[in-house]
NUSEKE-785184 format. One line per field, with one value per residue (C-alpha): residue number from 1; z, y, x. Coordinates in steps of 0.05 Angstrom, whole numbers, plus 5000, padded with zeros to 4 digits. Last residue first. Layout:
BEGIN
n <- c(NUM|...)
pz <- c(Z|...)
py <- c(Y|...)
px <- c(X|...)
//
This chain:
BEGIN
n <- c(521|520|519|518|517|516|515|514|513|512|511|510|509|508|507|506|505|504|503|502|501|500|499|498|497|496|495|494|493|492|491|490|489|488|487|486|485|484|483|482|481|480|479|478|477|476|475|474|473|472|471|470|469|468|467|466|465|464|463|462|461|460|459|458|457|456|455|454|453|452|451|450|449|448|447|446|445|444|443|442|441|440|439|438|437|436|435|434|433|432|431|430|429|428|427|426|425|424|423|422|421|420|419|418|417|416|415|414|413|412|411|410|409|408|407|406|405|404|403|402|401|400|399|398|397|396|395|394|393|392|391|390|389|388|387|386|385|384|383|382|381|380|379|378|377|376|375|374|373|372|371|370|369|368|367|366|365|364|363|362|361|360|359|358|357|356|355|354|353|352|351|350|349|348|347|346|345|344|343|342|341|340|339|338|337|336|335|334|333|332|331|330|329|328|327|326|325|324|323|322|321|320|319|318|317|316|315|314|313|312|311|310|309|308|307|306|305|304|303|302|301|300|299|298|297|296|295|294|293|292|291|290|289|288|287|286|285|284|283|282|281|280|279|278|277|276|275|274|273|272|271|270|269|268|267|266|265|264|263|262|261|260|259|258|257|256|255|254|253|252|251|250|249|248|247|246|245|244|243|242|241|240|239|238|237|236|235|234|233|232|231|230|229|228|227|226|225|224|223|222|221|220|219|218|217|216|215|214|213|212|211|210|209|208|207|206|205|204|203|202|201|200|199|198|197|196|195|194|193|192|191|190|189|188|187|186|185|184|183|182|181|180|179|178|177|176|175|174|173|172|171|170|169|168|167|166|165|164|163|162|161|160|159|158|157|156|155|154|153|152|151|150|149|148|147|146|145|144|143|142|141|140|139|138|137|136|135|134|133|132|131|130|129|128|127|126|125|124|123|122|121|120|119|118|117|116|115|114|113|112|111|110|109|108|107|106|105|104|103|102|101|100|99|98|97|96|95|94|93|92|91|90|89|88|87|86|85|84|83|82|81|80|79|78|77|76|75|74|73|72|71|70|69|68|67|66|65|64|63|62|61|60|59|58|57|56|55|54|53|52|51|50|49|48|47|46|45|44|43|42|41|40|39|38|37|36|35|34|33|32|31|30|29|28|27|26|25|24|23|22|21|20|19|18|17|16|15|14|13|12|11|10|9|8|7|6|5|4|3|2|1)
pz <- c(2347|2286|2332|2290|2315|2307|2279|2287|2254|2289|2253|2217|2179|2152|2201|2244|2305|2339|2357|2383|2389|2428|2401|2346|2345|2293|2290|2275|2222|2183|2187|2142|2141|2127|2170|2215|2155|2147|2222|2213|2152|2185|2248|2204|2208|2236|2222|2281|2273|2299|2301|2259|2257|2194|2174|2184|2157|2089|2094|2098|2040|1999|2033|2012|1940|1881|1856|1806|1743|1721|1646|1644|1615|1666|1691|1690|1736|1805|1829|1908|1943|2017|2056|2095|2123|2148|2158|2193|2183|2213|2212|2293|2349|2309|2329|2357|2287|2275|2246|2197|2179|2152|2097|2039|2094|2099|2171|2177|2124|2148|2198|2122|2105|2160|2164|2086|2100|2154|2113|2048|2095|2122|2044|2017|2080|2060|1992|2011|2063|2007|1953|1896|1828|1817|1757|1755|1826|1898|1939|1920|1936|1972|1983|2028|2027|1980|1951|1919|1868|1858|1857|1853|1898|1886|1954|1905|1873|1933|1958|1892|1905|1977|1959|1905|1944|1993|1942|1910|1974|2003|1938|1936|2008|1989|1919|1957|2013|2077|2105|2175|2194|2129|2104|2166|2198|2154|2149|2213|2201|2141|2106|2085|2057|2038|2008|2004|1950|1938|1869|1829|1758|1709|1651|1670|1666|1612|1566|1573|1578|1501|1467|1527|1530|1548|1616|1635|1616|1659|1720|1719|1712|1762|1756|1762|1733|1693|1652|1624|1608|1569|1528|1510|1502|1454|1415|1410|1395|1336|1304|1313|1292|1219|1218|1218|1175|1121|1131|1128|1069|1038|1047|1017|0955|0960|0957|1025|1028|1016|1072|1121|1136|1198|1217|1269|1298|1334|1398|1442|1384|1399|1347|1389|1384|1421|1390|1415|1349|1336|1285|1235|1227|1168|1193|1143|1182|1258|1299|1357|1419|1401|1381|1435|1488|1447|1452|1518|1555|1627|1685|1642|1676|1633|1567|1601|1621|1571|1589|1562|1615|1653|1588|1585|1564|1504|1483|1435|1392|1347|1273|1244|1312|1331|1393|1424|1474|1528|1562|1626|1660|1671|1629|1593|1552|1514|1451|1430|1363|1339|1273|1269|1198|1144|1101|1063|1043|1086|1142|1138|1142|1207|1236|1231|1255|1319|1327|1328|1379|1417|1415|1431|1403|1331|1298|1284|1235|1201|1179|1171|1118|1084|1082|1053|0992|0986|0982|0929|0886|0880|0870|0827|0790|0784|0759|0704|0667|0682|0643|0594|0546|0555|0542|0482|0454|0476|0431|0384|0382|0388|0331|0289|0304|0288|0230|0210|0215|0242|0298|0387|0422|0500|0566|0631|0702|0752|0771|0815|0797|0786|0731|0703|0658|0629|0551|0512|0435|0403|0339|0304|0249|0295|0364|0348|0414|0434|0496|0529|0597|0670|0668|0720|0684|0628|0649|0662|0580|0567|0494|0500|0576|0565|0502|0536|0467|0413|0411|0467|0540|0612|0648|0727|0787|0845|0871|0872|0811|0775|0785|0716|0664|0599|0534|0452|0406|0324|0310|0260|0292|0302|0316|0361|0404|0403|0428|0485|0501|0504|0545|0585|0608|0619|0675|0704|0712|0670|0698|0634|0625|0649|0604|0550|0568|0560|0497|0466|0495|0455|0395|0396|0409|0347|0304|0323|0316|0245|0232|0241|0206|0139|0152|0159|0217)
py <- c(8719|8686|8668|8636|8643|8577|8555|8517|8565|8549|8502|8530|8588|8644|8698|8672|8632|8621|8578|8569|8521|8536|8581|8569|8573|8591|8583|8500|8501|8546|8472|8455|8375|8397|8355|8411|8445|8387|8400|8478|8476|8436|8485|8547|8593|8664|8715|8777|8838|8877|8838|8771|8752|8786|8743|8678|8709|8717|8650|8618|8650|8623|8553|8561|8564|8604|8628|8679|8694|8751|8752|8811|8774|8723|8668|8642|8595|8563|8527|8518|8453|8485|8505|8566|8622|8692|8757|8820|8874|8917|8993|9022|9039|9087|9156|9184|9202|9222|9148|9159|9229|9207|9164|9190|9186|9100|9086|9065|9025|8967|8943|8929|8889|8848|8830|8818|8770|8734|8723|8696|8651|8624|8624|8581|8524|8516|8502|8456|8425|8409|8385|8418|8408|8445|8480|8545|8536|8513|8580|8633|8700|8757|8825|8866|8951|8951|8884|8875|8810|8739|8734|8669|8644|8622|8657|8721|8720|8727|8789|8818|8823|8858|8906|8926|8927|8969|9024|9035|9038|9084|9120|9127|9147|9208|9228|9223|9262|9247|9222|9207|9212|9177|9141|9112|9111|9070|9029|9011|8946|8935|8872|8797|8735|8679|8621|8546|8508|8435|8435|8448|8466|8529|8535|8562|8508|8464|8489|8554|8536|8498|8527|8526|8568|8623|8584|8573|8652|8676|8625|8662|8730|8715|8708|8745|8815|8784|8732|8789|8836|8772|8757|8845|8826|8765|8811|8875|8823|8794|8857|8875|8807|8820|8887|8869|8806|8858|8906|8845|8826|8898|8899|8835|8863|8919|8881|8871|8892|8836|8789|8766|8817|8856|8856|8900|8900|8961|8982|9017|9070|9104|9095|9154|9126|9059|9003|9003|9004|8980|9005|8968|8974|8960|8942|8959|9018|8977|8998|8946|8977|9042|9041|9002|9053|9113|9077|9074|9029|9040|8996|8969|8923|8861|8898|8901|8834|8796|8737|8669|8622|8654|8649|8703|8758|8708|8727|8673|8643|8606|8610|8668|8694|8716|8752|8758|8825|8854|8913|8915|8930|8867|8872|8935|8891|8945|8922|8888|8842|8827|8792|8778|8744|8742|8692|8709|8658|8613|8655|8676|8613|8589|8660|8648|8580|8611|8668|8614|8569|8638|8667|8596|8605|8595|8678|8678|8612|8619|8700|8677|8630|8674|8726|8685|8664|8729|8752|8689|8702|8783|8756|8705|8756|8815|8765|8726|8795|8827|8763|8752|8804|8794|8716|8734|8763|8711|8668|8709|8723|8641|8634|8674|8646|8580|8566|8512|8516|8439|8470|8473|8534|8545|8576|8561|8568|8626|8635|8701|8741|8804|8771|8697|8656|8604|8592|8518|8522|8446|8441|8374|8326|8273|8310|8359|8407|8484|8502|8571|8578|8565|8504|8475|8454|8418|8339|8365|8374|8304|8313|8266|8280|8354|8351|8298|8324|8363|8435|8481|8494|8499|8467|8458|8501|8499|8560|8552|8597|8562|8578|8570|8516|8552|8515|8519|8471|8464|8536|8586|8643|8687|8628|8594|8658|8687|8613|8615|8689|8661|8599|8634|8684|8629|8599|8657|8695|8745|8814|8850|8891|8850|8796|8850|8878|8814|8792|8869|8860|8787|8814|8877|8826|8794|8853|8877|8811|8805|8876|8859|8790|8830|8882|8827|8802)
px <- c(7209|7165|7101|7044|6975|6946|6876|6807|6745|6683|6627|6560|6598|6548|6586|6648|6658|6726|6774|6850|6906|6952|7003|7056|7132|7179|7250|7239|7198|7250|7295|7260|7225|7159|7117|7097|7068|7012|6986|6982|6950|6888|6897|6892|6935|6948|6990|6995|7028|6962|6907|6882|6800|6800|6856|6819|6752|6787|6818|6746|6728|6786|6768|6685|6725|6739|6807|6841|6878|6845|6817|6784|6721|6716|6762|6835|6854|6840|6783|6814|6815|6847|6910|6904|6937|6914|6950|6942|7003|7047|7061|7080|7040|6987|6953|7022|7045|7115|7130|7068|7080|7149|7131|7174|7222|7218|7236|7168|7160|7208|7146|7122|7185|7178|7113|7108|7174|7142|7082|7118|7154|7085|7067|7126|7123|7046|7065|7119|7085|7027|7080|7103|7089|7023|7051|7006|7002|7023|7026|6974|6962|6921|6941|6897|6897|6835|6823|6887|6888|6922|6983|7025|7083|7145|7178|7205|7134|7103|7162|7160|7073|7100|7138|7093|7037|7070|7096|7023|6989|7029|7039|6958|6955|6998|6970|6901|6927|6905|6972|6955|6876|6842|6898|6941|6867|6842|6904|6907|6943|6957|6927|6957|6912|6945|6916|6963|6930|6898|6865|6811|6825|6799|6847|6919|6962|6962|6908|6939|7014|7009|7057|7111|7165|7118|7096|7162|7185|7123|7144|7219|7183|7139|7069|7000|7007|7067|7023|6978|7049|7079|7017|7026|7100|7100|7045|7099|7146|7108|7103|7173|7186|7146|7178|7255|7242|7216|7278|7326|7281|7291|7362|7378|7337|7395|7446|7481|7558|7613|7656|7611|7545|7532|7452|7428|7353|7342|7309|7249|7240|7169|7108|7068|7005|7030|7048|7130|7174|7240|7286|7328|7390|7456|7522|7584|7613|7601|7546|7538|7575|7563|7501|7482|7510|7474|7399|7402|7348|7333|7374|7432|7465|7449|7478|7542|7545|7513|7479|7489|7486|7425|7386|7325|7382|7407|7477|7514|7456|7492|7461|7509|7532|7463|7452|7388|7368|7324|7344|7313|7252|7219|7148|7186|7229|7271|7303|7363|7359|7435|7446|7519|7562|7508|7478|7418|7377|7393|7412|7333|7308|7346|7331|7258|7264|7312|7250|7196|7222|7238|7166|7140|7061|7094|7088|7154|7154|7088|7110|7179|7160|7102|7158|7205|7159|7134|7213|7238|7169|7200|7263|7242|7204|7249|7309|7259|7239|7320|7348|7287|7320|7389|7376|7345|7396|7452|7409|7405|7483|7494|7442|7472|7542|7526|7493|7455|7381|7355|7339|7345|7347|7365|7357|7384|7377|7384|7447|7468|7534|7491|7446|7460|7419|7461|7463|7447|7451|7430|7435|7382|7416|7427|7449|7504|7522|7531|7556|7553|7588|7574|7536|7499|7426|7473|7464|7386|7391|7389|7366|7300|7300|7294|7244|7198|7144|7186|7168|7154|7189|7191|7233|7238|7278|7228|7203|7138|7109|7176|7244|7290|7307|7279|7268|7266|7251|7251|7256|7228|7271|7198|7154|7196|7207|7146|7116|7174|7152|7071|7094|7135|7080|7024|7085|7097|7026|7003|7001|6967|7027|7066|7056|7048|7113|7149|7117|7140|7209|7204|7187|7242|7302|7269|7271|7332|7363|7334|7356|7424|7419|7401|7458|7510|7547)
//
């Protein structure tokens, strides 16, 4: 090459970096920025045409370029949009020099001069030129487009109402842009105490903790989160992680995301959306677990994970409805003097409390039932909703088990040593408790500002009275629920007995309560 052409390169390789900085520079956008390169381009080699096939604002792959009006279709130049080597071509009297844009292995498009200026070699080198110079400008932006783009995607796809819908689309997008070999997300799920965790084999999800098909043993059994076993068992020298963060002040780890790629390390841009996708679910997981905590003060876990696997459970289920509903109503016998004369102790009375109600909610939830609320030492629940699927024997069959069960479990207490000064006391004849059952049109749902799923009716009330009218180990149910459980075709109906039937007059109630004391010896 001679001196002359030298400095002509030099010169033009110097235009175009001068174009290029002045786009950015003044943050131009793509398409106003090729135009002004292209121009310095033409202008500069005194050409007839010249084009770009590359990503566009949208990411589409389309031309941009200057001279001849329908330039691409006029020369056909979509028949070279795949090429992998130079090519240059006579059409008429016009020269045609067509280059790919590659950078790290990755295509990008095409670039390309067209003139009536014959010679070759110069414009091969110039050409080759001014692809070195646009290759880095058009790489940072289409990557840079390509991980907005992907965000915005995940973003819309992770946060779908269906945590897991939106979790398999955000994994869908993500493998195809980045394909790797495992993606493992394990985390603490502190609404059921247990690890939590969704294994990705590439797009089959192999280990799903809320799937009973696909559990993993090992993970399963964990009772408290350890950070060291997953390591161990997920950690491999090429896999790259991801912490995850609880929201509270602190910023604990309760997990890792863990990607392993196939058969070459991550660039590092594939880092960085692996790192982005990391904190856009640990965003959406700390949401999918504060709607998961609300549901679990009322529901089971197995009614929770219905409800969340639906994206439209509130307007389903949970908005205000009247309907038919087995009420249950279950209190401790004795408990003021339990507290006040027994134990004492605030810390004391308040484990008592504490430990019973638990018992008992698992108990409800264990039987399909719903809670409702504690009203001092009193439980009360629900037996037919969110789903309303069951029928009334059913849902009257659920909450005399329920009862039995609370009975049992609290006469249970007694044996318990953190509760020792009860079994030594001669004040009381034994734990126990007082419970009431009907079956009545209840408005049932979600109400007030708390949001407390709860229900309203003259049949709730009447349930209250119903237990208050119940003594020591005693469960008692009203005769209207009484005559629709003895159609229940269990054989449970048939260990239990019931008394004749009784009545009895209570406050602000113009007729007597009917009901049935129900004898589970």
């Amino acid at each position: 090459m001679s001196e002359e052409f030298l400095k002509r390169q030099i010169e033009f390789s110097s235009s175009i970096d001068d174009a290029i900085e002045s786009c950015q520079r003044y943050r131009i956008g793509l398409k106003e920025s090729l135009k002004k390169i292209l121009e310095r381009a033409k202008e500069a080699l005194n050409l007839d045409g010249v084009f770009i096939f590359t990503y566009d604002e949208k990411l589409k792959k389309r031309f941009f370029f200057l001279g001849e009006e329908s330039l691409p279709s006029k020369y056909s130049l979509h028949d070279y949009i795949n090429i992998n080597n130079s090519i240059f071509k006579k059409i008429d009297n016009k020269e045609i020099y067509i280059q790919p844009l590659d950078i790290f292995g990755e295509k990008i498009g095409i670039i390309g001069f067209i003139t009536t200026n014959s010679n070759e070699n110069e414009y091969k080198t110039l050409l080759d030129a001014f692809a070195e110079e646009l290759d880095n400008y058009l790489y940072q932006i289409i990557h840079e487009r390509k991980k907005q783009f992907l965000i915005t995607k995940l973003n819309e796809a992770i946060r779908k109402q269906v945590f897991n819908d939106g979790l398999m689309e955000a994994i869908e997008i993500l493998y195809g842009v980045i394909p790797f070999y495992k993606l493992s997300l394990i985390y603490q799920d502190n609404s059921v105490y247990e690890i939590g965790y969704k294994i990705f084999n590439q797009l089959e999800l192999a280990f799903d903790y809320t799937n009973p098909q696909k559990q993993y043993k090992e993970l399963k059994d964990l009772i408290q989160y350890d950070s060291l076993f997953v390591e161990k068992k997920f950690i491999t020298e090429k896999s790259i992680i991801f912490p995850i963060k609880n929201n509270s002040l602190e910023q604990e780890n309760i997990g890792f995301v863990f990607v392993e790629p196939t058969d070459r390390e991550f660039q590092t841009y594939e880092i960085d959306l692996f790192r982005i996708f990391s904190e856009i679910v640990n965003y959406r997981l700390v949401d999918f677990h504060r709607e998961q905590k609300i549901l679990r003060r009322f529901f089971s876990q197995n009614i929770t994970s219905r409800l969340l696997s639906d994206s439209e459970y509130n307007k389903k289920y949970l908005l205000p409805r009247v309907q038919e509903v087995a009420i249950l109503f279950s209190d401790i016998n004795s408990f003021t003097k339990i507290s006040e004369q027994i134990l004492k102790k605030p810390e004391l009375i308040g484990h008592f409390v504490d430990y019973w109600s638990k018992m008992v909610v698992n108990i409800v939830f264990k039987n399909g039932g719903v809670f409702d609320k504690m009203v001092g030492d009193c439980v009360i629940a629900h037996f037919g909703p969110p789903f309303f699927e069951k029928s009334a024997p059913e849902m009257i069959l659920e909450a005399v088990k329920t009862a039995k069960e609370i009975q049992e479990a609290t006469i249970s207490m007694i044996d318990n040593p953190d509760f020792k000064q009860i079994k030594e006391s001669f004040l009381i004849k034994g734990m126990g408790v007082a419970t009431g059952i009907n079956f009545a049109p209840l408005n049932v749902g979600f109400f007030g500002q708390n949001a407390d799923y709860t229900g309203f009716s003259s049949g709730m009330n009447n349930t209250a009275r119903l237990q208050s009218l119940a003594t020591f180990r005693e469960t008692l149910i009203m005769k209207s629920a009484k005559e629709i459980l003895v159609k229940s075709n269990s054989n449970f109906i048939n260990s239990i007995k019931f008394s004749e039937e009784k009545n009895a007059m209570v406050k602000n109630v113009a007729e007597p309560l009917k009901y049935y004391l129900i004898d589970f010896s």
